[in-house]
N, C-alpha and C positions, 0 to 999 in steps of 0.2 A: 192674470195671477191676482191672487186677495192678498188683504193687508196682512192675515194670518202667513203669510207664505215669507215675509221678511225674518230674517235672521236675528238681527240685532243693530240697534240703533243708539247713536249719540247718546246721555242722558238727557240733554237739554232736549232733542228735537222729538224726542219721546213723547212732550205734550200733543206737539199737531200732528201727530201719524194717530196715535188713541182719541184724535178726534171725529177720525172717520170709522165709518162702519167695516164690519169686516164682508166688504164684498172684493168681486172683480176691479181691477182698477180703473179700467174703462166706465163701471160703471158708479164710480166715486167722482170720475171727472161728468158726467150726464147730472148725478147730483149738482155739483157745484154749480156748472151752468144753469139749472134750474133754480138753483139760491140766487144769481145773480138776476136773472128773469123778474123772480118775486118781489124784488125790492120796489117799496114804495115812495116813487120818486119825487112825487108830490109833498108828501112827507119831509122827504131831506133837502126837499125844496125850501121849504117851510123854516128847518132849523137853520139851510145855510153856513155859515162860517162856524157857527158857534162852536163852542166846549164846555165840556160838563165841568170843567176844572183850569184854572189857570194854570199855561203851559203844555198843556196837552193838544194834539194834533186835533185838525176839524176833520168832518167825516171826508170832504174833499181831498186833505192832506193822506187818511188814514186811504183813502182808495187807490190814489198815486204810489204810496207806502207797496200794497199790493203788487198792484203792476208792476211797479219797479223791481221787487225782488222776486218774483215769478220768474222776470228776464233772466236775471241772477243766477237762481238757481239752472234755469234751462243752461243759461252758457256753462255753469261746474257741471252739470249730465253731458252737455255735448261735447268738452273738453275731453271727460271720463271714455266714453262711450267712442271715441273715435281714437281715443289714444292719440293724444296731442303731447303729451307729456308734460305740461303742465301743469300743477294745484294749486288753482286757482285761489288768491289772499280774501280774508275775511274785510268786512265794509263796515262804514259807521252810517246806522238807517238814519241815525239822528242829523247828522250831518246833511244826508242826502234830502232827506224831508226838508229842511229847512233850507235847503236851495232848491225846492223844488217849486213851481207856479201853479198850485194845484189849486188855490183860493181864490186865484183869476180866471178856472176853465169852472165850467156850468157840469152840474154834478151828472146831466146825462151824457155828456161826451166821456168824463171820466168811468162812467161807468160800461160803458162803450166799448171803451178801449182796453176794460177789463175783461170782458166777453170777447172781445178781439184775442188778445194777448192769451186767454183761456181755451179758444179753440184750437190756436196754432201751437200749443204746450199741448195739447191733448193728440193733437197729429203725429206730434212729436215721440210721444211716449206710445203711440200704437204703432210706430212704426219698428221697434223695440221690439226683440224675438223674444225668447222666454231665458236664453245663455245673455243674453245684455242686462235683462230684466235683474238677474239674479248677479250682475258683476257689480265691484265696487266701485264707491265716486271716492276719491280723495280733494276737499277742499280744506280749506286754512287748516286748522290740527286736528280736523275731523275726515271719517270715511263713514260712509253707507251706501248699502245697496242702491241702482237705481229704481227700482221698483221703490225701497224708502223714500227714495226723493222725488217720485208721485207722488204720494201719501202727504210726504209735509208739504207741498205744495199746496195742494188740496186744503190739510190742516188748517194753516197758516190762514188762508181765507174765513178758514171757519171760524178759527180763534178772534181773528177782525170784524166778521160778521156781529158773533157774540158780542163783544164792544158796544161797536153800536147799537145793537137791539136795548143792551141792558141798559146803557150807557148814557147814550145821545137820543134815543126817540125818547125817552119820558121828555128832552125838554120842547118837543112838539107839544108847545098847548092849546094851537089850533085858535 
């Protein structure tokens, strides 16, 4: 199913689903893998801890950020999706970012483990008929399709991709 195929979404989570293309969703998540592929790890070798801004997350922190709520979201789709009867409560990223050890692990494991975490989400959502695809997730005081919750999945990276690019590689000055 394409992004075109969602009904309607959160206002908030509106940003990261218009950040993907309107294709297949299968092949939004092939994209994303290949974003993560591309990344020049040398590079973020290079900037390491730093930030463009005081108090702002390192790329380290922002790629654990990822990971992290990928998981997230995968548990509100599987909760939805299996009918557990649960709605699953909303989280503080800030919170979690800052208890996280993301500035002690070397930026190719984190990255790793975000190609990890991205294929087993991708398993996850093809194994999704097209009546699942199209049923609703209920988390904290939101609902959207699971198919939406591809999409911002997806987004979501992209949005943090963006970041960085615009971000943190200018302070690569090599």
């Amino acid at each position: 199913m394409r992004k075109s195929d969602i009904k309607e979404v959160p206002e908030y989570y509106a940003y990261y689903i218009h950040l993907n293309d309107d294709v297949e969703l299968s092949e939004a998540f092939e994209q994303s893998i290949r974003q993560i592929d591309r990344v020049d790890m040398e590079q973020l070798k290079r900037i390491g801890t730093q930030t463009y801004a005081e108090g702002k997350w390192s790329i380290h922190q922002i790629i654990q950020h990822v990971c992290d709520w990928e998981r997230i979201w995968c548990y509100r789709t599987l909760v939805n999706v299996r009918r557990e009867g649960n709605v699953p409560v909303g989280l503080d990223h800030n919170l979690m970012a800052g208890n996280s050890n993301a500035d002690e692990l070397p930026i190719d494991q984190l990255l790793g483990e975000l190609r990890a975490v991205r294929l087993a989400t991708c398993a996850m959502f093809q194994s999704f008929n097209q009546e699942i695809l199209l049923s609703d997730c209920a988390f904290s005081d939101n609902r959207m399709q699971v198919l939406a919750m591809g999409f911002n999945i997806i987004g979501h990276q992209r949005h943090h991709f963006n970041i960085i690019r615009e971000r943190y590689l200018p302070l690569d000055v090599k």
